[in-house]
N, C-alpha and C positions, 0 to 999 in steps of 0.2 A: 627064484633060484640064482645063488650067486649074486646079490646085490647087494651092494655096499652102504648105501644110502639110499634114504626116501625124502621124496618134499613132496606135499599135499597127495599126499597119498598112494603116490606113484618112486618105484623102484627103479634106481641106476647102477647098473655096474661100475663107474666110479663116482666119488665126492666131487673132482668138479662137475662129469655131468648133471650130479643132481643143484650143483649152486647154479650152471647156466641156467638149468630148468626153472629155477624157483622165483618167483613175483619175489618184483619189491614189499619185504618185510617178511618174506617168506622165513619156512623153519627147513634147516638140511638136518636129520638125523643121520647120524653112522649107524650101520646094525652092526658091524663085525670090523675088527684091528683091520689095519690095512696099511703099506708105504705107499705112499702118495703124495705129490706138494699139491697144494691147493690155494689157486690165486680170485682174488675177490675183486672183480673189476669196478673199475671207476663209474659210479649213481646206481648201483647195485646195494641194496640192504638186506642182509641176510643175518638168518642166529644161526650157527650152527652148531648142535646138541649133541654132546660126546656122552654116550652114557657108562655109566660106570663098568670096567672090566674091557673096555674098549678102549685102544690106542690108536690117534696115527701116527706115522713115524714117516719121515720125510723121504722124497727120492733121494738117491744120493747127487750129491753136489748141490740141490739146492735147500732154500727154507723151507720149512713144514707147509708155515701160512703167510703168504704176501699178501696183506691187506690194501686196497686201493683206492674200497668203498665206504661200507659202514659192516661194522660186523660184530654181531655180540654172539661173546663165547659164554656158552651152558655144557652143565651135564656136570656129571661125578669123573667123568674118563681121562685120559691122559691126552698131551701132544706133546710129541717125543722128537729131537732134533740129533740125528750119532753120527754129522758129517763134518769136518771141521771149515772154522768161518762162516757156517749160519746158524742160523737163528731158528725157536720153534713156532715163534710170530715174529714177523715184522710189519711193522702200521708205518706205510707211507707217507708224503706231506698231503695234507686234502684230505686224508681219511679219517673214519673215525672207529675208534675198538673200544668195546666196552666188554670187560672180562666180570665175569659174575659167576662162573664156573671153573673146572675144571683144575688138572696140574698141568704146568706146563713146564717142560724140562731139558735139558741135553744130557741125559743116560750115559753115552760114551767120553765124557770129557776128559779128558786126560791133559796135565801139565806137558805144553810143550809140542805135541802130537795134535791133536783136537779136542778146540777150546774156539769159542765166541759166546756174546751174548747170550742171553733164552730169549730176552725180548729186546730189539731193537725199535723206538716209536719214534719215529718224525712228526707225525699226524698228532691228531688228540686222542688221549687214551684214560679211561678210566677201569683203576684196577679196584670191584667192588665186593668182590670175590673169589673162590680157588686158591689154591697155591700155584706160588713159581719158585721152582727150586734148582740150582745150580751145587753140584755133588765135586765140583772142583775149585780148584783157588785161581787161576789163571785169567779169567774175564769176568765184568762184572753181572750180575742177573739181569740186572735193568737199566739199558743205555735209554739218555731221554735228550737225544740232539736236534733241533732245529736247523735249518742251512741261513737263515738271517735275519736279521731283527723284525726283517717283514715278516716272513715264514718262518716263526716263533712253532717248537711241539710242545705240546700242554699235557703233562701228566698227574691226573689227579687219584692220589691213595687214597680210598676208604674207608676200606675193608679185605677182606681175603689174608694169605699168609707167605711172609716171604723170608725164604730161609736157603743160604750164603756159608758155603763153608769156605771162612778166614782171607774174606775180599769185601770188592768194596759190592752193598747188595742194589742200590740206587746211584745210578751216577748221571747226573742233572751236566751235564755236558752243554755246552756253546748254545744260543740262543734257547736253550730249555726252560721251560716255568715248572715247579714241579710243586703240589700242596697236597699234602696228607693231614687227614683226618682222621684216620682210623686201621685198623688193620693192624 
């Protein structure tokens, strides 16, 4: 009753309760939409599985998903960002995202009002899957910035779908590597 998510079997009232719960490599499903941010701490690996007709949608004022660990996104479902200046994932430096699912979006964007990123990756990120769509003009879909030649973020397209109304949809920003393959 009333649980948000499960990991190995067992029901949380919210998503990050069930990411603290869940073993390294562990799986977090969402049963049901919910607003909530959800942060993935550092030597934490988690997938977490959005199934279809299910959204998160971020607290207000911050990001949807703060990545800090390892985190692959699954499922048909949405991650919904309607707050301005976040993101609906951000991948930290040290971390790693691996996107094989999912859409991932900011819904309320609006020129001027609220507008940033959908994804912002410091860390390494591979996008092999899902869609990320950005429904405004004002910022780009995919910031890929690095903070210095040491600490290089590595963004690699492979597949998935990504669709940009009239900006820039990749923006391979300061110490970024960015290689697409596909998609």
């Amino acid at each position: 009753k009333n649980m948000l998510a499960t990991t190995a079997g067992r029901g949380y009232k919210t998503v990050q309760e069930a990411v603290q719960a869940a073993q390294n490599g562990g799986i977090v499903q969402l049963l049901k939409s919910t607003s909530e941010s959800v942060e993935i701490p550092a030597g934490a690996s988690i997938t977490l599985d959005i199934p279809a007709g299910v959204t998160l949608t971020n607290a207000e004022g911050k990001h949807t998903i703060t990545n800090s660990g390892t985190l692959t996104l699954t499922g048909a479902g949405t991650v919904d960002n309607v707050s301005h200046g976040y993101g609906a994932l951000v991948n930290n430096f040290k971390a790693t995202a691996n996107i094989q699912g999912c859409t991932l979006t900011r819904s309320a964007e609006e020129k001027g009002i609220n507008s940033w990123y959908v994804i912002d990756n410091h860390g390494t990120m591979e996008i092999s899957g899902g869609k990320i769509v950005n429904t405004g003009s004002s910022s780009s879909l995919i910031r890929n910035i690095g903070n210095s030649s040491a600490e290089m973020a590595e963004l690699t397209i492979s597949g998935g779908e990504l669709e940009q109304m009239g900006f820039i949809a990749v923006k391979n920003d300061d110490y970024g590597s960015l290689k697409v393959t596909g998609g």
